[in-house]
C-alpha positions as CSV (number, residue, x, y, z in Angstrom):
1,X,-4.3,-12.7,3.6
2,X,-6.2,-15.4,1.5
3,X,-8.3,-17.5,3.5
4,X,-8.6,-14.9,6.2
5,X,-12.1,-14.1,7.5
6,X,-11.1,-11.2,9.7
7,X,-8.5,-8.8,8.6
8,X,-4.8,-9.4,9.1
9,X,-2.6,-6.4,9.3
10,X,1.1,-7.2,7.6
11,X,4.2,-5.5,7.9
12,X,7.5,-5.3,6.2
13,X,11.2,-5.1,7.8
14,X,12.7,-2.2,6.3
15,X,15.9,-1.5,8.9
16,X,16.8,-2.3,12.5
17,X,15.7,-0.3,15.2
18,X,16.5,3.7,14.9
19,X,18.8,2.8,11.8
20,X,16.2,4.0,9.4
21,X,18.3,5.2,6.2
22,X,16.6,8.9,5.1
23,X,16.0,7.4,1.7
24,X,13.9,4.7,3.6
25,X,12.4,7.3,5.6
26,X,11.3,9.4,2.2
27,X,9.2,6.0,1.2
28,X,7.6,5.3,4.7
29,X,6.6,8.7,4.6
30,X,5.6,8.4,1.4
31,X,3.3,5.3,1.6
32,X,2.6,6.2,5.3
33,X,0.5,9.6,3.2
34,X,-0.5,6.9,0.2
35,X,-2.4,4.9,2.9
36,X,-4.4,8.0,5.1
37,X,-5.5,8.8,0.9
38,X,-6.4,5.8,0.4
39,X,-8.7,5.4,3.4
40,X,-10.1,8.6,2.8
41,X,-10.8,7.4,-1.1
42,X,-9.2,10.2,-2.6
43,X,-7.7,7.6,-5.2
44,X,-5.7,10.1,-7.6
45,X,-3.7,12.0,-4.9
46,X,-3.0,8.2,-3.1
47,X,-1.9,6.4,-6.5
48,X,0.5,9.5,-7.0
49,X,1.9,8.9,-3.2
50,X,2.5,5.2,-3.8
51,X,4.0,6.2,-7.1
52,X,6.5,8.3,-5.1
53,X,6.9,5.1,-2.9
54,X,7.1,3.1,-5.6
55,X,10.5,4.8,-7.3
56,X,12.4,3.9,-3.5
57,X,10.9,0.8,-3.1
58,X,13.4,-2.1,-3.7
59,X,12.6,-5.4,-6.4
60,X,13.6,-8.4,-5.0
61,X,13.6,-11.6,-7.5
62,X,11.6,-13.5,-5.1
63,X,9.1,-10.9,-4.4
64,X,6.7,-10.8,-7.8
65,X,5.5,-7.0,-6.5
66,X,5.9,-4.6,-4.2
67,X,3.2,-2.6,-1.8
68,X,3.1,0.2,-3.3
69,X,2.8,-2.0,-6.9
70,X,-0.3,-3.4,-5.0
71,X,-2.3,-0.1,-3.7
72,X,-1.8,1.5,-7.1
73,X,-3.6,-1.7,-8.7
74,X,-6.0,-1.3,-5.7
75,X,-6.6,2.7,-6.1
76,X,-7.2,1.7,-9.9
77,X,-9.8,-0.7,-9.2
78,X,-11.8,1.4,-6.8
79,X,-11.9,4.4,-8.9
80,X,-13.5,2.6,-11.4
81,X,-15.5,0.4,-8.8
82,X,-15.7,2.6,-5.7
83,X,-16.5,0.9,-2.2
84,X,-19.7,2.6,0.0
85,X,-18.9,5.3,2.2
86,X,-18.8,3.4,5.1
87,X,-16.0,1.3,3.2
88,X,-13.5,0.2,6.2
89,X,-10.4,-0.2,4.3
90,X,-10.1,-3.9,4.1
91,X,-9.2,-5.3,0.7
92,X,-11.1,-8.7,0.2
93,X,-8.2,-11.2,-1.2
94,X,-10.0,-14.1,-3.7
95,X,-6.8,-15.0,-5.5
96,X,-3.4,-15.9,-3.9
């Protein structure tokens, strides 16, 4: 989050407890794989996980993107500007 200085995990509601719908499911598993990728900078094979995520994710008119939307703008950027190897995963916000 903007403004942060340590890192600040955020979550997203998807369903009450134990009422996950499968097709829910198919996207946390999904982005769930999108995100070990990601960490491990393997940027093709986790920009083609959050694309998967991306086609169950839901637009809401409020909501200007979606996660997955984000990491594949993220796993852009790093390919072409990767991090060191001792990269922890934290994505330094500078715009809101």
């Amino acid at each position: 989050m903007k403004g942060k200085k340590t890192p600040v995990k955020a979550y997203e509601l998807l369903s009450l407890k134990n009422e996950l719908p499968d097709e829910k499911a198919q996207l946390v598993k999904a982005f769930d794989e999108g995100i070990d990728l990601y960490h491990n900078q393997d940027w093709l094979k986790a920009k083609k996980r959050f694309k998967d995520a991306l086609s169950l994710e839901e637009e809401f008119p409020y909501r200007p993107t979606t996660p997955s939307a984000v990491y594949i703008e993220r796993c852009e950027h790093f390919k072409k500007n990767p991090p060191k190897k001792d990269w922890d995963g934290v994505w330094t916000m500078t715009t809101k």
